[in-house]
N, C-alpha and C positions, 0 to 999 in steps of 0.2 A: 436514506437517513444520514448518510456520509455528509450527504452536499449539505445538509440543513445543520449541520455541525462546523462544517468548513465555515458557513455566511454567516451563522451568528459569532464565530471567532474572530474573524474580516471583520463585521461589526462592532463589536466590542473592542479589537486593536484601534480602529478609527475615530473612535469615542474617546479610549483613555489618548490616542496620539494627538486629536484635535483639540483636549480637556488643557496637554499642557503648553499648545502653543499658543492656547487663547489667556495662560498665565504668562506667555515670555511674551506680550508685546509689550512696546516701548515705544512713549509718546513723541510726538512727529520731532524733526532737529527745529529751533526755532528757524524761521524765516530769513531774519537778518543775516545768520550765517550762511546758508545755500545762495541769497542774493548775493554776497559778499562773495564767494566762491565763482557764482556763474558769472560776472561780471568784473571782477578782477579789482573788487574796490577793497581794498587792506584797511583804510579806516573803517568800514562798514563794518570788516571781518575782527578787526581788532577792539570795536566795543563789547565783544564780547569774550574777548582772552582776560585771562586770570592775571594778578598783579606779574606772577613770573611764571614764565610760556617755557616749555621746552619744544623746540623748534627742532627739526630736524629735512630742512630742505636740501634737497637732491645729496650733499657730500658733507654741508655746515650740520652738526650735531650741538646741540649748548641749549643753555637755557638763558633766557634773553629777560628784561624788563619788556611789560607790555608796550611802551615805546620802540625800542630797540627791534622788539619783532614786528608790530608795523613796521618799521623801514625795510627791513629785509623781507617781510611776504610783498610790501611794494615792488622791491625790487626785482623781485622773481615775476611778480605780474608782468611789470615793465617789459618782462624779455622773453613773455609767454603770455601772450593775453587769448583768454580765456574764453572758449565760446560756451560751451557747454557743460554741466555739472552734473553727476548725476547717483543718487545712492546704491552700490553694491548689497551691502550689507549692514546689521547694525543690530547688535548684542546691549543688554542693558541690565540692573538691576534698580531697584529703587535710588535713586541718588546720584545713580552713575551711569554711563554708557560711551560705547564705543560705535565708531562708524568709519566705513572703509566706502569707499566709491570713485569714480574715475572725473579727471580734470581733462574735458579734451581741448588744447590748444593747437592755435596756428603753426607753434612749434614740434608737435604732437600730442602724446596720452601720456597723462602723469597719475598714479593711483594715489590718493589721500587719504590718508587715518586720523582723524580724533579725536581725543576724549574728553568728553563734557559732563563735567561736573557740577549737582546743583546747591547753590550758596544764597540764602537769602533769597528763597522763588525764583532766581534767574539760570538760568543754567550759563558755565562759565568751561571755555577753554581752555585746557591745562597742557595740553599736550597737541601740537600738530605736526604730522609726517605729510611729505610732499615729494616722493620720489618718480623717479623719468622708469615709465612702464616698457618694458621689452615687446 
């Protein structure tokens, strides 16, 4: 009688744990962004930063004009070009969300975060981290 108590409890945890992870998903990152990312194109990636980006690669922290930070994620491309991209993780609410995942380059693995916010149907860069992974 034990065990048939044990399995419907097991069942019922499963149930309410599977209930709220099928409410925390969070729609795919657009495209252009991952392509921009996996292939080291900063125009690509910079069509979809917000008027003013806060940047913060490898040691630069600021917040740049969406010009300004095209130049600088070019530049980081320039001197780490990019083979592979790929998502860790990635937390969301209606409107908002956040994404961590790894940049592996020629130069090595750099871990990236960030947050995309959606403005007018589009979802929009506000924030990206690009630090050199240990």
């Amino acid at each position: 009688m034990k065990t048939i108590h044990k399995v419907l409890l097991i069942s019922l945890m499963l149930l309410v744990i599977n209930g709220f992870s099928e409410n925390q998903k969070v729609e795919p990152v657009p495209e252009e962004i991952l392509t921009g990312l996996k292939t080291g194109n900063a125009k690509m990636l910079a069509a979809s930063f917000n008027q003013n980006v806060e940047l913060v690669i490898l040691n630069d922290d600021n917040v740049y004009s969406k010009a300004q930070a095209e130049q600088i994620v070019s530049g980081f491309f320039s001197q780490n070009q990019p083979e592979k991209f790929s998502i860790l993780h990635q937390v969301g609410k209606e409107g908002a969300k956040y994404i961590i995942g790894q940049l592996f380059t020629k130069q090595g693995v750099f871990r990236v975060g960030f947050l995309l916010k959606k403005s007018e149907g589009k979802e929009i860069i506000h924030q990206l981290r690009i630090e050199k992974q240990d």
